[in-house]
C-alpha positions as CSV (number, residue, x, y, z in Angstrom):
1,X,0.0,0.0,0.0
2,X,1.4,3.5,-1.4
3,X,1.7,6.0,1.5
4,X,-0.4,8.8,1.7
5,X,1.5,12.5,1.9
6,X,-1.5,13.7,4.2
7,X,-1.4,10.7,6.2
8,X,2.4,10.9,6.4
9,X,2.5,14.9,7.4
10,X,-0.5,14.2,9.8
11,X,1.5,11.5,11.5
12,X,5.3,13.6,11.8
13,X,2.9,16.1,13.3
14,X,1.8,14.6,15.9
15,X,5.0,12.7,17.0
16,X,6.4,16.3,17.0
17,X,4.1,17.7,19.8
18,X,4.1,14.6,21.6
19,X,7.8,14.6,21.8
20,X,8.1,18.3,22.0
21,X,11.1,20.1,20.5
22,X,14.5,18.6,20.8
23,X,16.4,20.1,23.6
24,X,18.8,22.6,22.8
25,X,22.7,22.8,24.9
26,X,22.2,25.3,27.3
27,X,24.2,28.9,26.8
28,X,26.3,28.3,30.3
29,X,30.5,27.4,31.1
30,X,29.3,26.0,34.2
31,X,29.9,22.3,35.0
32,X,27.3,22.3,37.9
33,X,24.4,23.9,35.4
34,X,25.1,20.5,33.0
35,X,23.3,17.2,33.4
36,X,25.9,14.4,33.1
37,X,24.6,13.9,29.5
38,X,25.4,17.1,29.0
39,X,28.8,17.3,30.2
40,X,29.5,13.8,28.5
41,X,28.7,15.2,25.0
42,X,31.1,18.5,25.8
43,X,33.9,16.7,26.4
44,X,33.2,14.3,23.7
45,X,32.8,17.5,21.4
46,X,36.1,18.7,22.5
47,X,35.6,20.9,25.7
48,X,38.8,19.1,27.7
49,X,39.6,21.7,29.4
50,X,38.4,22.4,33.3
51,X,38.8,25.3,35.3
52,X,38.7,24.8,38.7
53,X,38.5,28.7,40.5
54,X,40.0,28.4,43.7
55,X,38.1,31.2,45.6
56,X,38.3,31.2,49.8
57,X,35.9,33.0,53.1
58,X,37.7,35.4,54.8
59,X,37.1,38.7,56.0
60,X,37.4,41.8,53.9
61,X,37.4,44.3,56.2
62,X,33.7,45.8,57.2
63,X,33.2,47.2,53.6
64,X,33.5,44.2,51.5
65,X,31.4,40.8,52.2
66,X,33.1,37.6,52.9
67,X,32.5,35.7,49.9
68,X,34.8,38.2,47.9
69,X,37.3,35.3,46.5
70,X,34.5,33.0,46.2
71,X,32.9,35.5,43.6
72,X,35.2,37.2,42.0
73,X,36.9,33.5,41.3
74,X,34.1,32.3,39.6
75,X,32.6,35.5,37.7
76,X,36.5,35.8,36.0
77,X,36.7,32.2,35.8
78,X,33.5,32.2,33.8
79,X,35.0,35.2,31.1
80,X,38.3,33.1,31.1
81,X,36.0,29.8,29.5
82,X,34.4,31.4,27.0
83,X,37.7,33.4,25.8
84,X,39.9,30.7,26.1
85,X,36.8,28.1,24.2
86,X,36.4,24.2,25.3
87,X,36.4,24.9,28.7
88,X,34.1,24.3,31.5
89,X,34.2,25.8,35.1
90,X,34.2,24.1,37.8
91,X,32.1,24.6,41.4
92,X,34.8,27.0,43.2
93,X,36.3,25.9,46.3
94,X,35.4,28.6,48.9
95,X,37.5,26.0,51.8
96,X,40.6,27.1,51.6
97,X,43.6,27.6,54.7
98,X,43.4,31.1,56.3
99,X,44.8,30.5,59.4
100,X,45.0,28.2,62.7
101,X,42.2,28.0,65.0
102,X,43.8,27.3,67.9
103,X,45.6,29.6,68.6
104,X,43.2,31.8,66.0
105,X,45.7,33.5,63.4
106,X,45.9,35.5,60.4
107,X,42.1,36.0,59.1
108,X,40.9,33.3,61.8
109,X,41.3,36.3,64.3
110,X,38.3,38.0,62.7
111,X,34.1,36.3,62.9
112,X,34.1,35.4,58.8
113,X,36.5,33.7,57.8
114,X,36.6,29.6,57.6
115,X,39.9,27.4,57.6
116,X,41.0,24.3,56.8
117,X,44.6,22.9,56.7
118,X,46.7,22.9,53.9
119,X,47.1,19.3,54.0
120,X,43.3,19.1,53.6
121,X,43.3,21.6,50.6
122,X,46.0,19.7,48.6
123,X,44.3,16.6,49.0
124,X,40.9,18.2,48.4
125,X,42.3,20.0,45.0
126,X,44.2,16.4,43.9
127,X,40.6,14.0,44.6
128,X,38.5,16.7,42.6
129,X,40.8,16.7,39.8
130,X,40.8,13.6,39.7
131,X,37.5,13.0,39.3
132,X,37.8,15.4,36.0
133,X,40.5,13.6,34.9
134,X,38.6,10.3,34.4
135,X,35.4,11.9,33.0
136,X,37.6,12.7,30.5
137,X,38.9,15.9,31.2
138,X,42.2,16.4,29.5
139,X,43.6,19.5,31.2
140,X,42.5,21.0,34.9
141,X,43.3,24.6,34.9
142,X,43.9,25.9,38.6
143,X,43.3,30.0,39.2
144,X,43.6,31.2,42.5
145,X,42.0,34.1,43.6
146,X,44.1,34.7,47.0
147,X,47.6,34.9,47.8
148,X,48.0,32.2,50.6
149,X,47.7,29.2,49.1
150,X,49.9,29.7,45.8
151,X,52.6,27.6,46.9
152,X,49.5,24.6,47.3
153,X,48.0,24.9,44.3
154,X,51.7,24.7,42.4
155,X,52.6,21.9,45.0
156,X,49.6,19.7,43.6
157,X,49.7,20.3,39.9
158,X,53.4,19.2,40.2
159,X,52.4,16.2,42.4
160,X,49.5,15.7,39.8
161,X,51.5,15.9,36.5
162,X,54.1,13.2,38.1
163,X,51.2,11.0,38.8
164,X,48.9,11.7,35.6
165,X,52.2,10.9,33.1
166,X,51.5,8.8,30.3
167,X,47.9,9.4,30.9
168,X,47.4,12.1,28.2
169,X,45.9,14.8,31.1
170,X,47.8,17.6,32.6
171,X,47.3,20.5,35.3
172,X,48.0,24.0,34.4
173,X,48.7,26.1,37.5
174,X,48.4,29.4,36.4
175,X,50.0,32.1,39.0
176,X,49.7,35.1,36.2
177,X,46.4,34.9,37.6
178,X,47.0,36.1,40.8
179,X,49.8,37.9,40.2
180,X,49.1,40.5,38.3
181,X,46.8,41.9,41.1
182,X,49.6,42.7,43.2
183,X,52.3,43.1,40.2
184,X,50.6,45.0,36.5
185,X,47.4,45.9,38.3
186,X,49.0,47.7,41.4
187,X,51.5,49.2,39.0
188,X,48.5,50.7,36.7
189,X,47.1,52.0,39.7
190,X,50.1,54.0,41.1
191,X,50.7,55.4,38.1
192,X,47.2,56.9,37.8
193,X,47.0,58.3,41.1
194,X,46.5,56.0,43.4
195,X,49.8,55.0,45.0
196,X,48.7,55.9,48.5
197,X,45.2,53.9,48.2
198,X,46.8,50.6,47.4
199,X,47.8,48.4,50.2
200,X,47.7,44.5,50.8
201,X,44.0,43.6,51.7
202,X,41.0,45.0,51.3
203,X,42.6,48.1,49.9
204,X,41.7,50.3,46.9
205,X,42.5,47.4,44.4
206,X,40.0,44.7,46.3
207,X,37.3,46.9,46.0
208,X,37.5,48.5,42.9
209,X,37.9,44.8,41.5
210,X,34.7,44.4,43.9
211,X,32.6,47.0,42.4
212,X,33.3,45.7,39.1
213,X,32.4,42.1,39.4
214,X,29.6,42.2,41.8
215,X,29.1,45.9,43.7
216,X,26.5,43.9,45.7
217,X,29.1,42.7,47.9
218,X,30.6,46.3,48.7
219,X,28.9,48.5,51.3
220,X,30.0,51.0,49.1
221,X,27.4,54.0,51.1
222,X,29.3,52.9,54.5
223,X,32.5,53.2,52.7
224,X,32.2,56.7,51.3
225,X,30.8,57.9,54.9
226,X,34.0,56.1,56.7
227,X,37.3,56.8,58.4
228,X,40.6,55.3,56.9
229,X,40.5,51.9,57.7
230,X,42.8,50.4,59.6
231,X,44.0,46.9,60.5
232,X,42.4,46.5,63.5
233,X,39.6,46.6,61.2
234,X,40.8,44.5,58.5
235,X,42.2,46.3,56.1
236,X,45.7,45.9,55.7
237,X,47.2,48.8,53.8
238,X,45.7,51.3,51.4
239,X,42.7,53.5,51.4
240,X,39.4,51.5,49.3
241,X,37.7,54.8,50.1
242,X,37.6,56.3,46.3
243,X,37.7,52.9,44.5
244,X,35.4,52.3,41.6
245,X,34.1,49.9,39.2
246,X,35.9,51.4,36.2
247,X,39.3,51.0,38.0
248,X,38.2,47.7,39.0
249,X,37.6,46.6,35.6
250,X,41.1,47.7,34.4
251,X,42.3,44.7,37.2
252,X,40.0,42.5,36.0
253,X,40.8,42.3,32.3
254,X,44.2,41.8,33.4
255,X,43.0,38.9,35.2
256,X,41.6,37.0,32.4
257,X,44.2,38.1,29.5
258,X,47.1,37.2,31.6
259,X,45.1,33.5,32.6
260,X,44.2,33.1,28.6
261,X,47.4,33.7,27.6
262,X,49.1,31.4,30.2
263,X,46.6,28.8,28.8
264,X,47.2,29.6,25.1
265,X,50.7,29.4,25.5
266,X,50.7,25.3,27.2
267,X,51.1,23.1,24.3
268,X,52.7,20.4,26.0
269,X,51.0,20.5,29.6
270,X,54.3,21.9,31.2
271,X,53.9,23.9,33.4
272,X,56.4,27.3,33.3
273,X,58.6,27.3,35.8
């Protein structure tokens, strides 16, 4: 029997709007926003690359809130995916060593701030990556958005590459990342005006960088009204009192250019030294 065209078209009709349209990928860099399928058909398509944004709670002095790594981590870890290409971003790690509890040191001495050993941190960073690593993952990109754990997050992608050779994976440390906040970005500043304001925490820089991820996070009409802060306070250094978002957005383009370059720039999976 010859198939009737009506019949035919009547028939894909309906099996369209009883299976509904076919799904489409969703418009995100975010690992945790992907269902498994998802995340399987990325990697197969060629997005090998992880970020993992390595963030930590501490306090900010009483201007900026204390999920400022946390957030600023992710937000640049996000524009670093989609510059870079076939990358995902991972959940950040907000758990990161920021002093002893007993005796309470460093940021520990402040209500805030959460701690956990660097022992702890190294083996947390090495079991999540490898959980990447045999999804599929190819190369796990580490960023870290605060300066007291640098030394860890070298440590275990050296301890990681060791381990992973012959495997076809890698981890990029990338300290450009973090270093040009304190290095290019604190130069930038001095040199339009603002060599008094920057300090070493919670200074001009932190919250100008702040104001231009997520100003939510800065009690920027407290700030304005507000004495120099001190360290008793928090704030190590600096004046944040005139920062703005436009400075802060001069910091974080650094950020990413210098973490996209540093990944660009790693054919072979070594890391520089």
């Amino acid at each position: 029997m010859r198939n009737c065209p009506a019949i035919v078209a009547a028939c894909s009709l309906l099996a369209a709007l009883w299976c509904g349209p076919a799904a489409a990928s969703p418009d995100t860099v975010d690992f945790t926003d992907l269902t498994w399928t998802e995340i399987r058909n990325a990697v197969q398509a060629g997005d090998t690359t992880i970020i993992v944004p390595v963030g930590g709670t501490e306090q900010s002095g009483p201007y900026i809130a204390v999920g400022k790594h946390d957030v600023r981590a992710l937000l640049l870890a996000r524009r670093i995916a989609r510059t870079a290409g076939h990358a995902l971003v991972a959940p950040v790690v907000a758990y990161v060593p920021e002093g002893g509890t007993a005796p309470r040191t460093s940021h520990m001495r402040f209500p805030g701030t959460i701690s956990i050993t660097p022992a702890t941190f190294r083996a947390l960073l090495s079991d999540a990556a490898d959980s990447f690593r045999v999804q599929g993952f190819t190369r796990v990109v580490l960023i870290g958005d605060h300066g007291g754990y640098q030394k860890d997050l070298r440590a275990v992608a050296d301890a990681l590459n060791h381990r992973w050779l012959g495997t076809g994976a890698h981890v990029l440390y990338v300290p450009a990342y973090y270093d040009v906040v304190p290095g290019a970005y604190a130069t930038w500043l001095r040199q339009h005006g603002h060599a008094a304001e920057v300090g070493q925490h919670a200074d001009l820089s932190d919250t100008a960088l702040m104001l231009a991820l997520d100003p939510a996070l800065v009690r920027e009409q407290a700030l304005r009204a507000a004495a120099l802060p001190t360290a008793a306070q928090g704030v190590y250094g600096g004046d944040p009192r005139r920062a703005d978002a436009a400075l802060g957005q001069v910091g974080a383009d650094m950020q990413v250019n210098a973490t996209v370059a540093a990944m660009q720039h790693d054919p072979t999976g070594r890391n520089s030294p």
